[in-house]
N, C-alpha and C positions, 0 to 999 in steps of 0.2 A: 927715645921713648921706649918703655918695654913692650914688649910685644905680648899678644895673648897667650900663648907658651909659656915663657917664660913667669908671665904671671899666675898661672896656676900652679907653676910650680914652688912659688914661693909661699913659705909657711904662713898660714893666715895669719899667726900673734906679729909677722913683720912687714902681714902689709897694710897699713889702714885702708885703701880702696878696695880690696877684698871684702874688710869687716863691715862699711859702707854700705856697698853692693849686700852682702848676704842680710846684714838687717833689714837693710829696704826690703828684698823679697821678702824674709822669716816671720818679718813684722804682725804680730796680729792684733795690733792695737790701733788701725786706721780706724777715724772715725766713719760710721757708714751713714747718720741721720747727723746729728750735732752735737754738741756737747754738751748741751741740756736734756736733751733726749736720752742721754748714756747714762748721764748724773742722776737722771730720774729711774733710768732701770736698776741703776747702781745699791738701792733700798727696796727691790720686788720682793726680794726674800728676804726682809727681816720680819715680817708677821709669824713666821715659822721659826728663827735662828733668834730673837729674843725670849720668846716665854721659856723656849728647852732649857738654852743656856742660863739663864734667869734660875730657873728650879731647880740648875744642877748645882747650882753657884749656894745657895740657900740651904737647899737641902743636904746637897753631899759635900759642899763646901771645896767644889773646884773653883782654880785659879782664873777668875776670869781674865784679869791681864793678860797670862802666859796661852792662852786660847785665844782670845784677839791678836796677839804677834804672829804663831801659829796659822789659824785661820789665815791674816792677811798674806801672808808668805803663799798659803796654798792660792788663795783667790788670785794673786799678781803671777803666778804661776803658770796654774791650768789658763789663764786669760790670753796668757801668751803661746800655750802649747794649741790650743783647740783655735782661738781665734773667733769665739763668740761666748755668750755670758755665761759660761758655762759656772754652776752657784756650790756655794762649799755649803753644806748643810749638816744639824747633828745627825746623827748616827738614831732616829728617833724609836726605836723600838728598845735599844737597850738604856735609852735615855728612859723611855717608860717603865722599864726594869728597875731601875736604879734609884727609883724615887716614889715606889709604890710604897703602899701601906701594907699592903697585903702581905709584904715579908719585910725580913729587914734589910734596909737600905743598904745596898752597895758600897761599900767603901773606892775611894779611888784608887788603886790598885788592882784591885777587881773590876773597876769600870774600863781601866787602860788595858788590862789584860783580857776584856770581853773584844775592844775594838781592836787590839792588837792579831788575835785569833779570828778575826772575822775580815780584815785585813790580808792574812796572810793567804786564807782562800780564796780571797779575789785574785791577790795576785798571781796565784797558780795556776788558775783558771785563763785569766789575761796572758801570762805570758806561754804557756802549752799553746793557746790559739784554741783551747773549749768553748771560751767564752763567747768565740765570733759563731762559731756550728751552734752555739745554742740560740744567739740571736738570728741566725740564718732559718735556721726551721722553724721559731715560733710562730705559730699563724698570729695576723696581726689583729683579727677580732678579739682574738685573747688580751692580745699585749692593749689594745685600748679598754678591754673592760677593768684590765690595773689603772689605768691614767685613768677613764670615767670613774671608779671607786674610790681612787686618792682625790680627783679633785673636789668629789661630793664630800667626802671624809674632812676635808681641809675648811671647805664652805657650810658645814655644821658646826666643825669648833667654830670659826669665824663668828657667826650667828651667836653661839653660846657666848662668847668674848663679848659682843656686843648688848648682849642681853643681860645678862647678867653678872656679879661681880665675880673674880676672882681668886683661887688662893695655890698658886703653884707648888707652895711646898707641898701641901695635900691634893692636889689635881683633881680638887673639888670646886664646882659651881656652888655661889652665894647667892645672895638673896639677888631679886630684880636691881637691873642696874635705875638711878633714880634717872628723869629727863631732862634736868639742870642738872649744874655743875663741872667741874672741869675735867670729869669723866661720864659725863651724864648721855643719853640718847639724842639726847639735841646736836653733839658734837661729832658723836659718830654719824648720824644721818647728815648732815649737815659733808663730813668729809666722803661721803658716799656722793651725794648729787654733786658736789667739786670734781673730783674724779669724775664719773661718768660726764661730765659737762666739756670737761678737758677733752680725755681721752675715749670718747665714746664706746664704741664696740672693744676697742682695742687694735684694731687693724690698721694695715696699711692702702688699703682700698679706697678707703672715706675722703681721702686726698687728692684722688686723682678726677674726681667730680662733685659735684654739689649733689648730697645727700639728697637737698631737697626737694628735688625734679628725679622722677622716675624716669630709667635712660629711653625707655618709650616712648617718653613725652617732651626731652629735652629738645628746646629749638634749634634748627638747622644752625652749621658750624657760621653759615655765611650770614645769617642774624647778628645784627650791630650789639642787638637786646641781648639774643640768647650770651652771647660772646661777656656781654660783660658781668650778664647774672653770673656766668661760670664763672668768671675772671675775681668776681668779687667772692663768692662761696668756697673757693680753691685757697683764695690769703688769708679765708676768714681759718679756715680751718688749718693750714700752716701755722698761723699763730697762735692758737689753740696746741696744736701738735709741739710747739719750740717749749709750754712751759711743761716743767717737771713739777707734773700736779703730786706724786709719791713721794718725791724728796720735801717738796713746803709740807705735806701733814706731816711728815715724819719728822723734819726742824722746828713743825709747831709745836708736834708732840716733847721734843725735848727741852723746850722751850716752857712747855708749862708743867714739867717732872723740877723745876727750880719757881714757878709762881706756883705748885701745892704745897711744897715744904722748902722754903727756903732755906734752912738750917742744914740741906746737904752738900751746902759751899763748905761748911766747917769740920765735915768729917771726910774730904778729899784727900789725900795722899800722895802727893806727887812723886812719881820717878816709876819704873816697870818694876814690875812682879821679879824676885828674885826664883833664877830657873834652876830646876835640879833635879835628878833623873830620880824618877820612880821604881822605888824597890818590891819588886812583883814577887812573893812566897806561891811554892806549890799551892798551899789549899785558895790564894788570890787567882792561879789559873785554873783550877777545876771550878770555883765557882762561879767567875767570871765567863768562861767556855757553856755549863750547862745553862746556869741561869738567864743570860743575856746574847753570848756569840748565836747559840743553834736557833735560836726564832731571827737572830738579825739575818741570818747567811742567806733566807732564801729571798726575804725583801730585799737583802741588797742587790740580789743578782737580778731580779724583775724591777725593782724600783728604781735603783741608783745607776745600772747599766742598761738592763733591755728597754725599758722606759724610757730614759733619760736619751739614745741614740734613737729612737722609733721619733720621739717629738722633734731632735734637732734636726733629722731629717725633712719634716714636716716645717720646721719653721726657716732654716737653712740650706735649702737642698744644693746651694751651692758652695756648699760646706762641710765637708765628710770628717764626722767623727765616728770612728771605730771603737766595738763592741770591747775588743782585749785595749784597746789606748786608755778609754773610763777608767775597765778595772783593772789595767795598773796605777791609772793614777790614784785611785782610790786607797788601792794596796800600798803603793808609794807612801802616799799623805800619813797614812796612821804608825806604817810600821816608822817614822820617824818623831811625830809630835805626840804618840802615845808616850811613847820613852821617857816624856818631860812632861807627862801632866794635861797635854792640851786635848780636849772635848774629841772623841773619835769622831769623823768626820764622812761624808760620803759625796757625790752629787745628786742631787734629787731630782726628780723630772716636775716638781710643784713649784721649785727653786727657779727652775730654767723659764718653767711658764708664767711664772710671777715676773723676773726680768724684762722677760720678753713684752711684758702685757704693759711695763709703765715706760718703755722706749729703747732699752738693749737693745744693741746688734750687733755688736764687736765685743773683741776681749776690753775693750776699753771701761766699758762697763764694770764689771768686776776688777779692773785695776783701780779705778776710781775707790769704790768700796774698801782693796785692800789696801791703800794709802789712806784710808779712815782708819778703819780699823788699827791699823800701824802706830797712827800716830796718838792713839787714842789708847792703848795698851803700853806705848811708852812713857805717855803723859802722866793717865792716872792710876795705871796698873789695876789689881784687883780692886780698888776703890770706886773704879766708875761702876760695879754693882748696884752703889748705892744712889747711882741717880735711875738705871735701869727700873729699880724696884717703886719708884715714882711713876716710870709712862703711864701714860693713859692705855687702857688697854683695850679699851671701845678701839682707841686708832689702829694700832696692833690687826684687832678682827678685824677693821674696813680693809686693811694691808693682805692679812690673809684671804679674805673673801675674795678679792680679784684673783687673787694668785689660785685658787682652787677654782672657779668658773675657768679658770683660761685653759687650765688642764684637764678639766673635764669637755670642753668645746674640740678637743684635739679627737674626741670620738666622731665626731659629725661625718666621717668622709668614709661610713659603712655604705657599700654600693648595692646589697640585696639587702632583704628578709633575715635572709637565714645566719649573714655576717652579722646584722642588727640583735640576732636571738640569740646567737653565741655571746657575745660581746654584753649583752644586758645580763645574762644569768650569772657569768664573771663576775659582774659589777656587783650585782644583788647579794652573791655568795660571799664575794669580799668584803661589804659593807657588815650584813648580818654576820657573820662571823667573825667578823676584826679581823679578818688573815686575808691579806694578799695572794700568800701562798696558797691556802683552803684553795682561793675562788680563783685561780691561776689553773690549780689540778681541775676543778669540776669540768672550765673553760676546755679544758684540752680532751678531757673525755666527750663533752657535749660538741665538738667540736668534729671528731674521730666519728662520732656515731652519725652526726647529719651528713658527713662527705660518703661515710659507706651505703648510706641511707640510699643517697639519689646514684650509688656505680650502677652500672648496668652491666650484672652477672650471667644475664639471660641468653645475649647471642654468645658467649663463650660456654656455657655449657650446654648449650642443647647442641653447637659445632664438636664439642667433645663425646656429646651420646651418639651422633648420626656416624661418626668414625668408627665408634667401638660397635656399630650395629653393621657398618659396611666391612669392616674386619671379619665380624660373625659370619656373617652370609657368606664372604669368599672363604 
C-alpha cells in the first residue's frame, strides 16, 4: 500500500485518489438546503439580466447566443471558485449608455471596448491588492447606503415593470399596464402573493418555529399540545420552503411567451451562434472608454466588489469572499468574452440578494443557471431572442421587486443614529442623483464630519497650553 509520502509525491494527473481527495475538499457545489431550493435561487437575477440583455439584443443587435455560452461558462465558474450564488450580471450602466436616445447608440465594438477597459481596471486594482485596502477602510454606513439605494433603485423599476408597459428599445414607460390578460396586473399580483405565500420574509428563521406563536407565548417544550402545534408549523413551513416559487413564475412566464404568439416556434433557429473575435478601431476605444468605461469604473468598484463582498459577508459569514478575488474575477470574465462579442459582465450585489432571497446557498445555484443558460445558447443561438421579447414583463418586475427589497433589507443592521444618518443621505444622494458614486462621495464626507464632530479635542489641548505655560514660568 502507498504510504502518505510517497503519495504526495506523486504527480496529481497520475493519481486518481489525489484528484478524488482534492475535489471532495475544492468542491463548491454541495448542496446546502436542497435541490429545489438551489433551482429556485438559480432565476433570482433574471429580473435584472433579461430586460438589459433583451435591449441590447434589439437595439444594438448583440449576440444573444454567444452571451448565454459566455455568461453560462462565467456562472459554472465563479460558482465553483466562491462556493455560493455568486450572480453574473450586465455591466448595467454602460448597458444604459449603449442604448440611450440621447446619443447615438453604441456600436458593438465600442460596447466590448467600454467592458474591456473597465475590466482591465478592476483587474489592476484586484491583483496589486488596492482593491482589499479600499474595501478595508470603507465605513460600512456608506457601503450600505449603495446596497439601500440599489435596492430602492431596482424595486421602482420593478414597480414601473409592473405597472406599466414596456418598450426596451427606447427605455421608455407606455401606457398603464391593462388588469386582464396574459401580461395584465391580475398576473403580476397574483405572482407576488404566490411568492410571499412560499417564501415569506425570505429568511431562514421562519423555519426553526412556528411564526405563528410569539416565542413569549409559546407552550412549555414538555406540552404534548405545544409540542405538536410546533411539530406541525415547522413541516408546514419546510414544505412551503422545498418549492421553488421563482423558478414555476419564471417557467410560467415562458410558458406563456409561446400561448401570446405562437408563431415564435417558426422563426427558431437551431444550432449556436457562430463565434468570432471582435474587431475593436482606435476611435471604438476612445468612445467606448469616455462614453461608457469612466461612469462604469466607479459603480463597479462600489457595486460589483465592495457591495457585493459587504452582503456575502452578511449572508455567508461562513464563507469568505475577498474584495481583489471579485475583481479579478470580474477582470478575468470580460477581458475574455468581450473579445468575441459577449455582454460585459460584472457580479452585482442585487444579483446575489435576488439569489439569495428565492433559496441560493451554494455555487450549485448558479451552476444550475449556467447549464441553462448553456444549453439554451447551444440549442437556439441568437434566436431564442425572439421568445425573450414575448415574456411577460409584469413577471420580470415581481422577479426584480424581491431581488431589490432583499438588498435594500441588508441596511437594517445600522446600530446608532448617526450610522442610520450617514447611511440614509448616501442612499438619498444616490437615488436623486442616479450616481452611486455622487452618493458614495457625499457618504464619506458626511461620514468624516460626524466622527470629527463627536473627538474630543479638549483635554489634548488645553494639556498642550498648561505645558507651554509651565515651560514659561520656569
Amino acid at each position: 500500500m502507498e504510504s502518505q509520502e510517497e503519495t504526495a509525491r506523486t504527480p496529481l494527473l497520475l493519481n486518481p485518489s489525489r484528484w478524488r481527495s482534492y475535489i471532495t475538499r475544492s468542491s463548491n457545489f454541495n448542496l446546502k438546503t436542497n435541490i429545489w431550493s438551489e433551482l429556485g435561487g438559480s432565476v433570482g437575477d433574471l429580473g435584472t439580466y433579461i430586460p438589459i440583455v433583451l435591449a441590447l439584443s434589439l437595439v444594438n443587435h448583440l449576440d444573444l447566443g454567444t452571451t448565454l455560452i459566455f455568461t453560462a461558462f462565467y456562472n459554472i465558474v465563479t460558482g465553483s471558485l466562491f462556493g455560493i450564488p455568486m450572480p453574473v450580471q450586465p455591466m448595467k450602466s454602460i448597458a444604459a449608455v449603449a442604448i440611450s436616445e440621447s446619443q447615438t447608440h453604441l456600436t458593438i465594438p465600442q460596447i466590448m471596448a467600454a467592458g474591456i477597459s473597465t475590466a482591465s481596471v478592476l483587474l489592476i486594482l484586484g491583483a496589486t491588492g488596492l482593491m482589499s485596502v479600499f474595501y478595508k477602510f470603507i465605513p460600512l454606513p456608506v457601503v450600505r447606503g449603495v446596497q439601500l439605494s440599489q435596492g430602492l433603485a431596482f424595486a421602482f423599476t420593478a414597480i414601473k415593470y409592473i405597472r406599466y408597459d414596456q418598450n426596451f428599445t427606447t427605455g421608455k414607460s407606455g401606457l398603464a399596464r391593462p388588469w386582464l390578460g396574459l401580461d395584465g396586473l391580475v398576473l403580476s399580483l397574483s405572482a407576488i402573493l404566490f411568492i410571499i405565500l412560499v417564501t415569506g420574509a425570505g429568511g431562514d428563521d421562519d423555519v426553526n418555529r412556528n411564526p405563528t406563536i410569539p416565542q413569549s407565548e409559546e407552550p412549555d417544550s414538555s406540552s404534548s399540545n405545544g409540542s405538536r402545534r410546533r411539530g406541525a408549523g415547522d413541516r408546514r413551513l419546510r414544505i412551503l420552503k422545498a418549492i421553488p416559487a421563482a423558478l414555476l413564475v419564471f417557467m410560467f412566464g415562458l410558458l406563456l411567451c409561446f400561448v401570446r404568439d405562437p408563431s415564435i416556434v417558426k422563426s427558431l433557429i437551431f444550432g449556436p451562434s457562430r463565434i468570432a473575435i471582435v474587431k475593436i478601431t482606435w476611435e471604438d476605444w476612445k468612445i467606448g472608454f469616455v462614453r461608457a468605461a469612466i461612469p462604469k469604473i466607479p459603480l463597479s468598484v462600489l457595486n460589483s466588489v465592495i457591495a457585493v463582498c459587504k452582503l456575502s459577508t452578511d449572508l455567508f459569514p461562513d464563507r469568505e469572499v475577498t474584495a481583489a478575488s471579485v475583481s479579478v474575477s470580474v477582470g478575468l470574465m470580460n477581458l475574455v468574452g468581450c473579445w468575441f462579442g459577449a455582454m460585459p459582465c460584472c457580479h452585482g450585489a442585487g444579483g446575489l440578494a435576488g439569489q439569495y432571497r428565492f433559496g441560493g446557498r451554494s455555487g450549485a445555484s448558479v451552476l444550475f443557471l449556467g447549464i441553462g443558460k448553456l444549453i439554451l445558447g447551444l440549442v437556439f443561438g441568437n434566436s431564442f431572442v425572439r421568445i425573450l421579447s414575448e415574456f411577460p414583463i409584469g413577471i420580470l418586475g415581481v422577479m426584480l421587486l424581491f431581488s431589490g427589497i432583499e438588498l435594500a433589507m441588508a441596511s437594517r443592521d445600522m446600530k446608532s443614529k448617526e450610522e442610520s444618518f450617514v447611511m440614509l443621505v448616501c442612499a438619498a444622494v444616490s437615488l436623486t442623483g442616479s450616481s452611486a458614486a455622487l452618493g458614495f462621495g457625499v457618504g464619506i464626507v458626511v461620514f468624516v464630519l460626524v466622527k470629527l464632530r463627536n473627538m474630543d479635542f479638549s483635554s489634548n489641548w488645553f494639556s498642550k497650553c498648561e505645558s507651554s505655560v509651565d515651560a514659561n514660568d520656569n
